[in-house]
N, C-alpha and C positions, 0 to 999 in steps of 0.2 A: 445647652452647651453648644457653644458654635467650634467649628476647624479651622486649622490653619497649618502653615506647614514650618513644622519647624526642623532641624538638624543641628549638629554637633560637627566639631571640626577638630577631636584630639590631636590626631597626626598629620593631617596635611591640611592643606587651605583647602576652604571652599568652594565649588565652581560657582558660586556666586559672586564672592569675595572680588573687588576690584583692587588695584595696586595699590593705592593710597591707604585702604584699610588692611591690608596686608602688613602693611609697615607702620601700622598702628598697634597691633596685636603684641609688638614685643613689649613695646611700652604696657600694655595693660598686662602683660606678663608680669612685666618687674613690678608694676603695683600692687597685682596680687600677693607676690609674692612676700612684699616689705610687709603688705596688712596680713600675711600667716604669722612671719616673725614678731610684729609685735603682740598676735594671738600666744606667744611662746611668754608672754613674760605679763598677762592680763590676764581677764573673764576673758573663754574664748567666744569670738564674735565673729558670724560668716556675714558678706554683703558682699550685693549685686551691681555690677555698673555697666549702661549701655555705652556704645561708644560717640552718642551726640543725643540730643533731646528730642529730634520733631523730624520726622519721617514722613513721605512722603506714599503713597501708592504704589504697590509692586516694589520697595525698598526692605533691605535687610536691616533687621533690627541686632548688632552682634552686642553681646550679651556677655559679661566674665563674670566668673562667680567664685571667692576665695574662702577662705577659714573655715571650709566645711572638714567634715572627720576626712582624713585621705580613706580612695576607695569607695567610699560610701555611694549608693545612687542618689542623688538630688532630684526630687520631680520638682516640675517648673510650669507655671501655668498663669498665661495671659486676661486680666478682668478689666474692662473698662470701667473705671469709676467717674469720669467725667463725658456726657455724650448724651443722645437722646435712647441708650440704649445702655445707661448705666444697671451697673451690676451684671450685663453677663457678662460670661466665662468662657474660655476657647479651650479646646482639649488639650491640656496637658500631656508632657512628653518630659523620660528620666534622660539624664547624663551622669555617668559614672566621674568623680573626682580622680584625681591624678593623684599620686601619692603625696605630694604637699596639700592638700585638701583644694584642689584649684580645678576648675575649666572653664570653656568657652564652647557657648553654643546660637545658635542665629536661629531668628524667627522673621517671617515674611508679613509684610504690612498687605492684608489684604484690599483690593479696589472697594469692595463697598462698604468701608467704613468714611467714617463723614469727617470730612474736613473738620479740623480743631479739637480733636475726640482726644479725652484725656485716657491713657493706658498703662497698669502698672505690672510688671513684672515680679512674682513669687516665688522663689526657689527654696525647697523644705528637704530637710536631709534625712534620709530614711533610719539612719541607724544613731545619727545624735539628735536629731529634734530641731537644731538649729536652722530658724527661719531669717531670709532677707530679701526685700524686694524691692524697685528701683521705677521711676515714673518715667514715660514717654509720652510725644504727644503725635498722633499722624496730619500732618501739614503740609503747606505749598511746596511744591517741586522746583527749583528755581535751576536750572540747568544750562548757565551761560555759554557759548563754547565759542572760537574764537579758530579758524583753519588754516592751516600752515599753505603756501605753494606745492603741496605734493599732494599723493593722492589718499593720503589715511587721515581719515577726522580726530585731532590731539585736542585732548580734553585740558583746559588749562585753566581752571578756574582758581582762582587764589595764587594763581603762580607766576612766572613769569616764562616767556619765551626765550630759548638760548638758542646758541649759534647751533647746539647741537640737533635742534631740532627744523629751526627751517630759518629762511633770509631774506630780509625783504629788500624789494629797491624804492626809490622815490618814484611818483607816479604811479604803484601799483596802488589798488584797494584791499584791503584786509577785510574778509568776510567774519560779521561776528552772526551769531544764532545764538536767541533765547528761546528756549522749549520749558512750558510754566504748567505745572499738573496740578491739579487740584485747586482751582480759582476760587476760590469764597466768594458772595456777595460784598461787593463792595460796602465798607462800613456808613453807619452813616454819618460820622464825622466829616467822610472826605466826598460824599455825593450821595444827594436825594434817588437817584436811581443804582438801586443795587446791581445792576448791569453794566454801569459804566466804570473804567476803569484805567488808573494812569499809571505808568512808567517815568521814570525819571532817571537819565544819564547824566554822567559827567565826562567827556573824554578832552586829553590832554592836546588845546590849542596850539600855547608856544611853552619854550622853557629854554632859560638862557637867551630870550630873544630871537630864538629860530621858529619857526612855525614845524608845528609835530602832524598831527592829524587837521590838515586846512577846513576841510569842508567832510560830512558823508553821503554818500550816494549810495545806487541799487545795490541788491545780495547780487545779480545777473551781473552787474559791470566790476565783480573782485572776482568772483568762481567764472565763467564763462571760458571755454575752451577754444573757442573760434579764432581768425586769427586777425581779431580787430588789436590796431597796437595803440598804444600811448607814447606820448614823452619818457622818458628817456628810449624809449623804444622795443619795451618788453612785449608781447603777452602776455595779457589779462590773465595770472594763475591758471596757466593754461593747465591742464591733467586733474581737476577739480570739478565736478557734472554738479551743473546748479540744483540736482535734485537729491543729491548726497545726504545720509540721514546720519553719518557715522560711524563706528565699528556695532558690529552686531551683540558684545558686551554691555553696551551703554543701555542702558536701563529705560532709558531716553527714546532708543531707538524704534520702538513699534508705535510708540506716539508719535515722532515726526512722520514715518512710513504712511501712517496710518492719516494723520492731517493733511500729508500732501494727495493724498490719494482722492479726498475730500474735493467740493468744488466748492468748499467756505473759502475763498481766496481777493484779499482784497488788496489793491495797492493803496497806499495812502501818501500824496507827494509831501515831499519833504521840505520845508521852506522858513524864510528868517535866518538863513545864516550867515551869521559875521560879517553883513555886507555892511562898508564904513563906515566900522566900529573902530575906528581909530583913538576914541578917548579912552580905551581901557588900553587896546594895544596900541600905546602909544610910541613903541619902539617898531614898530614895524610899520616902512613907512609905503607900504602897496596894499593894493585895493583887495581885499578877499573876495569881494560880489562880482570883480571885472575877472576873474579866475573862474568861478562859480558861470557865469554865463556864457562864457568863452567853452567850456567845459560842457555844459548841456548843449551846446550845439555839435560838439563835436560828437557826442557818447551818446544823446539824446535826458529826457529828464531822469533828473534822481526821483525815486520812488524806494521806499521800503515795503518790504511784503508782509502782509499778514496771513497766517492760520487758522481756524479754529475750528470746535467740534460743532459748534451751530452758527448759524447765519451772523456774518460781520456785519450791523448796521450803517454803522461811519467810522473815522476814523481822522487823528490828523497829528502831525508829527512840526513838529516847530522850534526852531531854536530860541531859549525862552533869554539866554544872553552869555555875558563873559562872569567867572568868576574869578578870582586871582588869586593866587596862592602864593609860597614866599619861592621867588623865582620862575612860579609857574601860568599859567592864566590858562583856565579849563573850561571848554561849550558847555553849556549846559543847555538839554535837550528834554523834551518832555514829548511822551507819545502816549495819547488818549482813544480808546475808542470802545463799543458801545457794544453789546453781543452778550448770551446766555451762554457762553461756552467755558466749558471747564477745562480746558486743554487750548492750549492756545503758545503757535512759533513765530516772534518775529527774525525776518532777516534784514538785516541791513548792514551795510560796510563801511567804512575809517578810510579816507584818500592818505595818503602823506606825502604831504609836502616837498616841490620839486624845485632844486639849485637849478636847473636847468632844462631847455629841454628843446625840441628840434622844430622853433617854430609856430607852435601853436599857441604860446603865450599863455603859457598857465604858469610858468617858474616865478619863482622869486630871489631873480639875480643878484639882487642889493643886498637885500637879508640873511637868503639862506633857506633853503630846503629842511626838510627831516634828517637827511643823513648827516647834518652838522650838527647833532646833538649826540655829546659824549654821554658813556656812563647809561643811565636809564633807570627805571623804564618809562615806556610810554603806558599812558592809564586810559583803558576803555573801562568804565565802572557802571555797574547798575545799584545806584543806592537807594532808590523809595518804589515801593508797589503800595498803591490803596494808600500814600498817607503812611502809610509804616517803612520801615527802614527794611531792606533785603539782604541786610550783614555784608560785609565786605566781598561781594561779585566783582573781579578787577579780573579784564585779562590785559596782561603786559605782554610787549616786547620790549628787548632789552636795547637801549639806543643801539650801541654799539653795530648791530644786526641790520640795520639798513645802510646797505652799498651805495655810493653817488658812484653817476656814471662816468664813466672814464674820457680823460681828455688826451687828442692829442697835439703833438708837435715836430716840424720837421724843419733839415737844415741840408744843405748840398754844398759841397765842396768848390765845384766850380759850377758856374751856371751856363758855360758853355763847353761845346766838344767837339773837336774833331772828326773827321769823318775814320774809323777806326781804332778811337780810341774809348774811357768810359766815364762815369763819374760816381761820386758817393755820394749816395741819400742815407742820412741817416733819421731814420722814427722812434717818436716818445713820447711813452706813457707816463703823462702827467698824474694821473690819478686813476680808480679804479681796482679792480681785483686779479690777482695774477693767479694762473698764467693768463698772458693776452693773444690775443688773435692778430697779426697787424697782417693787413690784406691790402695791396696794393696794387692799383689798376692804373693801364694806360691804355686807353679806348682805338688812340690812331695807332699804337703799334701793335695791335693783339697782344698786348702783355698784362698778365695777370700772375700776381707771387702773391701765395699765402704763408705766411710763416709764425709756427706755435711755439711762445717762447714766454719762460716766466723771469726775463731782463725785461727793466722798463726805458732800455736801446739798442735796435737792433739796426742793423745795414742793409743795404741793396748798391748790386752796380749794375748800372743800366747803360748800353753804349748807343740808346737810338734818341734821337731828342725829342719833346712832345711834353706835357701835361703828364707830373703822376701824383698819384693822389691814391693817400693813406686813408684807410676805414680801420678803427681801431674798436676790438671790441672785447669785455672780459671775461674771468671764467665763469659770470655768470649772465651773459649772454647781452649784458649792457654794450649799448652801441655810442661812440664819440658821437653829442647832440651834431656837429660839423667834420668831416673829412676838412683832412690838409692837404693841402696842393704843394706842388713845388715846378717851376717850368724851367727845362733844361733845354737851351738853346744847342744851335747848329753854328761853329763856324765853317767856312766854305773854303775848300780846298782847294791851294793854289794849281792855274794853271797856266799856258802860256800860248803864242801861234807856234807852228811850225816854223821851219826854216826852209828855203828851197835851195837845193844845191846848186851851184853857180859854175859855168864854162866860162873862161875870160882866155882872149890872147895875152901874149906880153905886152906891157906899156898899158892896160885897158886898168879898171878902177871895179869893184866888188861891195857892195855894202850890205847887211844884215841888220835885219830891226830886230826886235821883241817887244811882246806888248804884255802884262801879268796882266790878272783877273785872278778876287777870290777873295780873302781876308788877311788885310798887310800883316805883316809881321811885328809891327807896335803902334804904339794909338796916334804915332803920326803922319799913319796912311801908306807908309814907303816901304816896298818892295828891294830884298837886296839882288843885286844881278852882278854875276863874278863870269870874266869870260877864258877860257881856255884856250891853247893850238897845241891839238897834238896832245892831251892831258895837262899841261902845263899853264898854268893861272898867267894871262898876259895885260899889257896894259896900254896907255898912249903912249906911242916909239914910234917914230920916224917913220915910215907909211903909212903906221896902224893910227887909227882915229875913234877912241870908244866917248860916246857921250851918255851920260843917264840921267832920268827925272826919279819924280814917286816911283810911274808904271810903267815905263819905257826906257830902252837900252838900244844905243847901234855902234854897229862896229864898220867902221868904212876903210879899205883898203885901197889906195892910190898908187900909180906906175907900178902895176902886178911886174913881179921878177917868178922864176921857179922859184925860188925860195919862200916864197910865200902860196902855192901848192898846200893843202894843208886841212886837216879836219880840226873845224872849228865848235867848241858845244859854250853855251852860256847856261850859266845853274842860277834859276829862279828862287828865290824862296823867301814862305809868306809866314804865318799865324799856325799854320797845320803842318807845312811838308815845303818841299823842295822841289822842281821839277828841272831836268835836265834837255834841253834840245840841241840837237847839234846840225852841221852840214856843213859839204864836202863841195872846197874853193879847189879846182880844176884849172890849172894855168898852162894852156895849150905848148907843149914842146915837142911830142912826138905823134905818129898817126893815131886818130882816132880807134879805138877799138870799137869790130862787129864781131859778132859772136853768132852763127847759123845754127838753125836747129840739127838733130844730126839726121844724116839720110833715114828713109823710112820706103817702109812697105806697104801697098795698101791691094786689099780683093778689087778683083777687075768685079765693074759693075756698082762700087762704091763711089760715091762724089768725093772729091777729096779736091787737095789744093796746098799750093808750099808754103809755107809755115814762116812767117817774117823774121829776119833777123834783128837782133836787139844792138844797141850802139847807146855808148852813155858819154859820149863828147862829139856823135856826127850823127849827119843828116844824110838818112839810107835811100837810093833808089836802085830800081833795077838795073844789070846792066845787059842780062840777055837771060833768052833760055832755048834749049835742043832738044830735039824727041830722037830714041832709038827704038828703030823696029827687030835689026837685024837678030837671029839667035834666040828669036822667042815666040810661042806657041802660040797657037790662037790669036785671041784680039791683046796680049800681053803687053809691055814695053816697058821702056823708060824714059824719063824726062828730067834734067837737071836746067837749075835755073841759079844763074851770081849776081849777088847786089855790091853796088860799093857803097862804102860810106865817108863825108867829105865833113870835116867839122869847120868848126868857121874861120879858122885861120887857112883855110884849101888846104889841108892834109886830110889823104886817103888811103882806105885799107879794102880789099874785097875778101866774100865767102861765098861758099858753093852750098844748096844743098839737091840733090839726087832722090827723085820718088820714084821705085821700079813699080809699075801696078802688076801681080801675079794672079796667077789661077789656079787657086788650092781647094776653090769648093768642086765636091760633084754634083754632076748634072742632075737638075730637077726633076724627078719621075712622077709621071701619071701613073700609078698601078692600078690594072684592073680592081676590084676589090674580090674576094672569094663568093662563090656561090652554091646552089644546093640544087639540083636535079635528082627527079625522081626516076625511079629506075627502068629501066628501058626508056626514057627520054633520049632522044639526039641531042648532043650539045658540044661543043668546044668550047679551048681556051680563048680568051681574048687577051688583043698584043695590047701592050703599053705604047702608052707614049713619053719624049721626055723632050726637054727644054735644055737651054745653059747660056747664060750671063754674056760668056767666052770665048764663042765660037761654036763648032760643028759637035753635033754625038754621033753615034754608033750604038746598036742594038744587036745584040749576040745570042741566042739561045746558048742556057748554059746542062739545062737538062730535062728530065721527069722521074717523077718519082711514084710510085703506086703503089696503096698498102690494102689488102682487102678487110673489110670488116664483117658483114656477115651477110649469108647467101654469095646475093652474088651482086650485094654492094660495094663501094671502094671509096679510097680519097686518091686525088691524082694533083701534085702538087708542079707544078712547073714555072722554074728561073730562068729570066734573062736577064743579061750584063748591059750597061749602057757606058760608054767609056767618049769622054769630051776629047776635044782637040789636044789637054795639056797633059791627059791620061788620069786626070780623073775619075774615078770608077764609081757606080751607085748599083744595086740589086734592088731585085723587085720578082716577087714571089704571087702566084694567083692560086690557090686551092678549090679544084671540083670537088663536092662530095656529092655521090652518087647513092639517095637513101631510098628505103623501100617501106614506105608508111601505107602502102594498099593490105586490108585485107586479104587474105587466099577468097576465092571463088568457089561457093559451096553448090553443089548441087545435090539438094537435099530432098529425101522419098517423103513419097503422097502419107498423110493418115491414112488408117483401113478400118475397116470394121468387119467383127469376126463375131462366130456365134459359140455360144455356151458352148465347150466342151471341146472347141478346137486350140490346137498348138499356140502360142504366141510366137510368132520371129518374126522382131526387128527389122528394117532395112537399111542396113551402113549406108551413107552418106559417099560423093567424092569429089575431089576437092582440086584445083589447080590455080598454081600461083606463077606470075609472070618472072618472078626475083629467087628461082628458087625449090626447094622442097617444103612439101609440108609435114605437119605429125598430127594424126585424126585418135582423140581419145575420148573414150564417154564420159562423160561430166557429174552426167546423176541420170537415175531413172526413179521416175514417180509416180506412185499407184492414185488414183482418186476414185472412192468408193462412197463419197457424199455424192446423194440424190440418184444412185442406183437402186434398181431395184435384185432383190435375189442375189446371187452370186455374181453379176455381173459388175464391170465395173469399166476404168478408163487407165490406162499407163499408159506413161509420157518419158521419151527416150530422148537425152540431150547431148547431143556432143562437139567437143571443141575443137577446134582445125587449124593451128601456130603454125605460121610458116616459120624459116629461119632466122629471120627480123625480130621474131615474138608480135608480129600482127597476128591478132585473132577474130574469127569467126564461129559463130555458134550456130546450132544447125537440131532442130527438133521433132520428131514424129510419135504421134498418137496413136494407139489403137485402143478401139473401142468394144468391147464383150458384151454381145445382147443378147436376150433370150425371146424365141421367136416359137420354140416348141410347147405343144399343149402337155402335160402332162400323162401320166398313163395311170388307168383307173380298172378294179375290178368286181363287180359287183358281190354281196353274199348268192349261195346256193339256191336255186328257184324251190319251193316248196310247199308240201297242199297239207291243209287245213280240213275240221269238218263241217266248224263254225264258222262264222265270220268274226264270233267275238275272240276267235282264236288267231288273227291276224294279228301279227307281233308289231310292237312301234317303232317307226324307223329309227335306223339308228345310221348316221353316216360312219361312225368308229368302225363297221362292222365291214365295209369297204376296206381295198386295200389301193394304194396311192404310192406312186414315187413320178420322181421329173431329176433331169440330170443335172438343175441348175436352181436350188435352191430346195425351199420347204413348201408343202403341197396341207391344203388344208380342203376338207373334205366338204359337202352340205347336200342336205336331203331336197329334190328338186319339187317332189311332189308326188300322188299315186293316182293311177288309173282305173277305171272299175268296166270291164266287160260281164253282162250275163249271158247268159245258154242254159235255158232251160233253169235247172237248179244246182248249175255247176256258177260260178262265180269267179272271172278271171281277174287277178289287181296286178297290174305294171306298179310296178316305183320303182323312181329316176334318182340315181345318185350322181352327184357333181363335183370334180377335183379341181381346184384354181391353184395355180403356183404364185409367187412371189411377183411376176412380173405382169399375171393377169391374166395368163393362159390357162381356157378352162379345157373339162373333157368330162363324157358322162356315162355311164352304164345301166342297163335296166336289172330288175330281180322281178319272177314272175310266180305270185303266190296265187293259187288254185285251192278254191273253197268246196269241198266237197261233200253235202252230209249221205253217210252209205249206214248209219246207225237209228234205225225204225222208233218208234215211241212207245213205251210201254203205257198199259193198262192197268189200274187199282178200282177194286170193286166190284171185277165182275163174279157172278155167281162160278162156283166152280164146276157143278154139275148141273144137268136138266132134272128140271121138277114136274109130274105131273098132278094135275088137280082135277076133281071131280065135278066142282063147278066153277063156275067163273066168279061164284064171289068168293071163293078160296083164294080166289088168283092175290098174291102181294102187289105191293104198290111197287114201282119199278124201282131197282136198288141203284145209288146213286153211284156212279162208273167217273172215274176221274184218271187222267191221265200225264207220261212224263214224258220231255224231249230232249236228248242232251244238248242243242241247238236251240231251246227257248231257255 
């Protein structure tokens, strides 16, 4: 019994379930349901139906089951009856019926069942008995796909492409992917090596006479992100990663993931296409092959790519010719190649055909492009794998869906302008997607106008002249194959000479030119000139003499009278404007007018000079000038000087003008600058000096001034006045300050040194300061009792000495505590013995010891031994060392005395007499004691 997995889907779909079967499930509803009712009115009869015949690998086999008892369980269990593994059985699994006697339940095609295996479906009803079962076959995987411009892979097999899913333009490539699961060996009908194996396309050439899909090239040159462009000026599907396997649903998906991950990769060049083949397409009268290599040099070569799960041997991809159909004419392509692999992706892409394009000569401007086919679709088909037909694999788009690129056109009102005036451009989109972009540059004026608008005419007014030039592009980023220009000229604004005003006597003659420049006023070159006296438009009368050409105008006046006095203007005018000049005819009858600057003042010491007078009918000279000294200060005065003026008929007028030069500045001071002495220095002010432009100064003491600050510092500030000839006054100020930055003068006491046990005092310090008092306080005092010994030690007295400034001096004495005394020592009791072994062991503890100036540590020095006779004298020396090393010693004198005799043991107690001598005893042994042995 083999597994597998199967489920049910009562109440909601699948997470298997794709959409297309989704929307298949109603229909097998209502089938079911028709075959329960005509169970209502027959024998009742349940049966099972899949929802297609030949499944593939890792596919859902969905499965309805009707006319069973409602409610009942149905067990259900998969047997292969055709295969090299007929007759088994895969574990069975119940589904409860609905209360119409109906469900649906899905079973998964396992990976290691073998291609072409036949499989039947049994469904048994547990409570009626009623059995029905339904044949499948597990087969080739055929998973065409065909990718939109955006970035999600749309599955679009059997179907067509709408607007609502994506949009193509001319010159893009459309990426198609076939992903093929489960390869069989090739039959041997269609090749001796069961390895080899072919494809066979059909994709739609022309239709209607346009050209639809011209040529195909790379998967890399339709998906590529980069930002290589084409004709009409797109990017190549740009947000499309050439390595794209599709949505993570696609069934599909771990197989391509999984091949490209592989290094089975081969490219096979793609070649034989449609190069003039003009006897089928015979309405299309350009070259497909001179596109086709135009094209590889720009993109580089076409190549399709292959996949698979084991080594690609070769491979070759060829257009095998035209086939024609009723209106249509379709490439027909065949792609072979050689490999054991069971899984197996090609990519390769659909060009479409360009009406236009910017240049590179791939369009077909006579004909017609892709986007001039109405209606649709276009047919990418795969119809033969092995010699067998692959059922209808078409991915379409729908004509309609491909954009031609947008064209434009422009027009201007006037082609030239004025210097402040404008003109109208007007832009338009001949064709294209709205809204459109119309971006218009003009490079010599820094002008640049973008304007978003979905009219296909919009305006501009431009008032500088120059080159502008429209870039039209639409809402779908298609750019006009050519910008339109339009040149907007300049005309030149009229202009004219001057005029110079004219003095004449009476009886004398006056004449007036003008000359225009610019752009006439009409195409026959001529300038109008109108002349005026006085505001008043005049003409040729009786003195007055006007003559005029195109560009020139004079006015000539003969035997001047006053009455002809007069401000004359002439009005130019051209193409643009008008210009007005005028001037002022002077007919001498009365004196000339001068006009003097007016009197003036000027500082003594300044250069100066009189200021000329003006006259607009005579000829000015001096005619004297006088100096005044009297009544003024210093080097002061004044001077007047009169010119006349004489115009040319000898009438004269005079003016005066008068320069007093004064003395308002004060005199120039040297001040000392301020200075700083220290205190008790000798020092004085020092005098200024001063200067003046003017004359004489004067230096005055004005005062002093003294502030004290501290001790017996000060500042002393003192002003003198300087006053000029004309009483000009200037101050000037000098400041001593008298500081006192010396220390006081310390005279500070010796260290000392002093012995254990005496008083400490200090020796104050004292102090004098030249600026002042002082204030003497102690600062710190500090003991140091590192590397003393004993109680002794060192302190250190410091103190500070501030005069009234706050200058300080510091000021420090030591004294030093040493110990120089031995310590005092006193022996134990002198004391006699009888023994010697009764002499006790030294003990220094038994000494007594003290010192004034620390701790005293005792030590036994050693003993002495005198005899006499059988007395025994012993000296021992005890020794007291203090802290600092001072020692001292004592004696104890112990006296060995034995005055305690020896006893005797044994002797007889009494006398014995005996009669003879051999009576006598042997001598009794006598033994004796000493408290000293």
């Amino acid at each position: 019994m083999k597994t597998a997995l199967p489920f049910s889907t009562p109440l909601s779909p699948n997470p298997f379930e794709t959409s297309s079967r989704r929307k298949l499930r109603p229909a097998l509803r209502w089938m079911s349901a028709a075959l329960f009712v005509l169970g209502c009115f027959a024998a009742q009869a349940a049966t099972l139906v899949t929802d297609k015949e030949d499944y593939p690998p890792y596919s859902v086999v969905w499965i309805t089951g009707t006319g069973f008892q409602p409610g009942e369980t149905v067990s259900n269990q998969v047997t292969q009856i055709e295969g090299p593994d007929a007759g088994a059985a895969y574990a069975p699994w119940g589904v409860v019926a609905d209360t119409n006697g109906n469900f649906e339940t899905g079973w998964i095609v396992f990976s290691d069942e073998l291609i072409g295996t036949t499989l039947q479906i049994t469904g048994t009803g547990q409570t009626s008995g009623l059995i029905a079962s339904a044949t499948f076959k597990d087969g080739v995987s055929l998973d065409f796909s065909q990718f939109a411009n955006e970035t999600g892979n749309v599955q679009w097999i059997n179907g067509t492409l709408n607007a609502n899913n994506s949009t193509y333009t001319e010159g893009m490539s459309v990426p198609q992917r076939l992903v093929i699961n489960g390869i069989p060996a090739a039959p041997g009908n269609c090749s001796s090596n069961s390895n080899y194996h072919c494809l066979t396309f059909k994709v739609l050439a022309t239709k209607g006479g346009f050209h639809a899909y011209d040529f195909l090239t790379s998967w890399q040159q339709g998906v590529q992100a980069a930002d290589q462009r084409i004709a009409p000026g797109l990017n190549l599907m740009a947000g499309l990663a050439g390595f794209q396997c599709g949505d993570l649903g696609n069934p599909e998906f771990g197989i391509c993931t999984n091949l490209h991950a592989m290094t089975n990769v081969f490219l096979v060049p793609i070649s034989g296409d449609e190069i003039s083949n003009n006897v089928v397409l015979n309405t299309i009268t350009n070259d497909v092959g001179l596109r086709i290599t135009r094209y590889e040099n720009l993109f580089g070569d076409r190549t399709a790519t292959l996949y698979g799960n084991a080594p690609i041997l070769n491979a070759t991809f060829t257009f095998v010719g035209y086939e024609p159909g009723s209106g249509e004419i379709y490439s027909v392509y065949k792609l072979c190649w050689e490999s054991a692999s069971t899984q197996f992706i090609l990519e390769v892409a659909g060009h479409l055909a360009q009406t236009t394009d910017q240049g590179q000569l791939l369009s077909y401007p006579d004909t017609g492009g892709s986007a001039n086919i109405n209606g649709g679709p276009y047919h990418f088909k795969l119809v033969e794998l092995d010699c067998g037909s692959t059922g209808n694999k078409d991915n379409q788009i729908q004509g309609g869906e491909i954009i031609p690129q947008p064209i434009c056109a422009v027009s201007v009102g006037v082609t030239n302008i004025c210097p402040g005036t404008s003109a109208t451009i007007s832009g338009m989109a001949l064709a294209g997607k709205a809204p459109f972009t119309y971006t218009w540059i003009s490079p010599e004026n820094s002008y640049t106008n973008v304007i978003s608008s979905s009219v296909t005419n919009v305006s501009i007014t431009v008032s500088n002249p120059g080159t502008y030039t429209l870039y039209l592009s639409d809402a779908l980023g298609l750019v006009s194959p050519e910008p339109c220009s339009v040149v907007v000229g300049l005309n030149t604004g009229t202009t004219a000479n001057t005029l110079t005003n004219q003095f004449i006597c009476p009886g004398s003659s006056a004449s007036f030119c003008v000359s225009a420049a610019g752009t006439p006023r009409d195409a026959t070159g001529d300038f109008g000139f109108v002349w005026k006296k006085n505001g008043a438009v005049i003409s040729s009368a009786g003195n007055l003499q006007i003559t005029t050409t195109a560009s020139n105008s004079c006015l000539v006046i003969t035997n001047a009278t006053g009455a002809n006095a007069a401000t004359y203007c002439v009005e130019v005018t051209g193409q643009c404007n008008t210009v007005t000049n005028c001037v002022v005819l002077t007919v001498s009858t009365t004196p000339p007018t001068i006009i003097c600057v007016p009197n003036k003042s000027v500082e003594c010491g300044q250069a100066w000079d009189f200021d000329p007078p003006t006259s607009t009918n005579g000829v000015i000279s001096i005619l004297n000038t006088t100096t005044n000294f009297t009544g003024f200060c210093g080097d002061t005065f004044s001077a007047t000087r009169t010119w006349v003026a004489m115009n040319a008929c000898g009438l004269t007028n005079t003016c005066s003008q008068t320069v007093t030069v004064v003395d308002t500045t004060p005199p120039a001071i040297n001040c000392p600058t301020n200075k700083t002495v220290e205190c008790t220095t000798s020092w004085s002010f020092d005098l200024p000096t001063a200067s003046d432009l003017c004359g004489t100064n004067r230096i005055d003491l004005v005062g002093t001034v003294t502030n004290a600050v501290c001790g017996d510092s000060f500042t002393a500030t003192r002003t003198w006045r300087i006053t000029d000839a004309c009483g000009n006054q200037a101050l000037c100020n000098q400041t001593v300050t008298v500081v006192d930055t010396t220390p006081p003068e310390v005279n500070c006491p010796s260290n000392k040194v002093i012995s254990c046990g005496q008083a400490i005092d200090f020796n104050p310090p004292t102090a004098n300061d030249v600026c002042g008092t002082n204030k003497i306080v102690v600062l710190r005092t500090v003991t140091n009792t590192a590397g003393f010994c004993g109680a002794t030690f060192q302190v250190t007295r410091t103190w500070q000495i501030t005069d009234a400034c706050g200058n300080q001096a510091r000021c420090s004495q030591a004294i030093t505590l040493i110990d120089t005394n031995p310590p005092t020592i006193i022996c134990p009791t002198n004391l006699t013995v009888q023994c010697f072994g009764d002499i006790p062991a030294p003990d220094p503890s038994l000494a007594s010891s003290s010192d004034t100036c620390g701790t005293v540590t005792n030590s036994w020095d050693g003993d002495t031994y005198l005899t006499n006779g059988c007395i025994i004298t012993v000296t021992r020396t005890y020794r007291a060392t203090d802290a600092c090393g001072n020692t001292n010693t004592c004696n104890q004198t112990i006296t060995v005395a034995d005055t305690i005799a020896p006893q005797l043991f044994g002797v007889p107690t009494s006398n014995q007499f005996f009669s003879c001598p051999s009576q006598i005893p042997a001598l009794p042994v006598v033994t004796a004691t000493d408290n000293c042995v």
